[in-house]
Residue, then its C-alpha position, 0 to 999 in steps of 0.5 A: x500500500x502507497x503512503x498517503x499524502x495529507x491531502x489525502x488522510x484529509x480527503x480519507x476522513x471527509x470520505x469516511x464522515x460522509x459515508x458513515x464507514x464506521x470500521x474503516x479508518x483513514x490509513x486503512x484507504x489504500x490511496x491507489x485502491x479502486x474506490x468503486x468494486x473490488x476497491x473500497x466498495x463505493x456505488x453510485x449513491x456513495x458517489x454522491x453523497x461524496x460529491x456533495x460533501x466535497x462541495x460542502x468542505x472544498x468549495x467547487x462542484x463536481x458534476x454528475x453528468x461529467x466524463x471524467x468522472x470515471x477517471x475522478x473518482x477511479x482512487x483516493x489518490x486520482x479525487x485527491x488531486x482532482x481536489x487539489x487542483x479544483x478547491x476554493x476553500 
């Protein structure tokens, strides 16, 4: 498992509160790990919760109807620099 960067424990933790993951912790979100599937398990409902709460924390919206949102959420890691990039709060 990669070492994640602060951004990411930071992002780890939004995740966790949003999606009421009580037995997973921060450090335990491998950031290359798939976030949907095999990887952390997420559907599609999860995705937006998580979007609104990133909206919420961060300040930008991510849309539903966009293409790269396969690409965005694929890893902690991708929706971390997504994130970073993005963010105005």
């Amino acid at each position: 498992m990669s070492q994640q960067t602060p951004a990411e424990t930071e992002l780890a933790e939004l995740l966790i509160e949003a999606l009421n993951l009580e037995d997973v912790a921060a450090t335990d979100i491998d950031p290359d790990a798939p976030l949907f599937g095999d990887g952390l398990g997420l559907d599609s409902i999860d995705a937006l919760e998580l979007a609104l709460a990133i909206s919420k924390r961060y300040g930008f919206q991510l849309r539903s109807d966009s293409e790269e949102n396969r690409r965005i959420f694929a890893s902690l890691r991708a929706l971390s620099a997504h994130v970073e990039q993005h963010r105005t709060a």
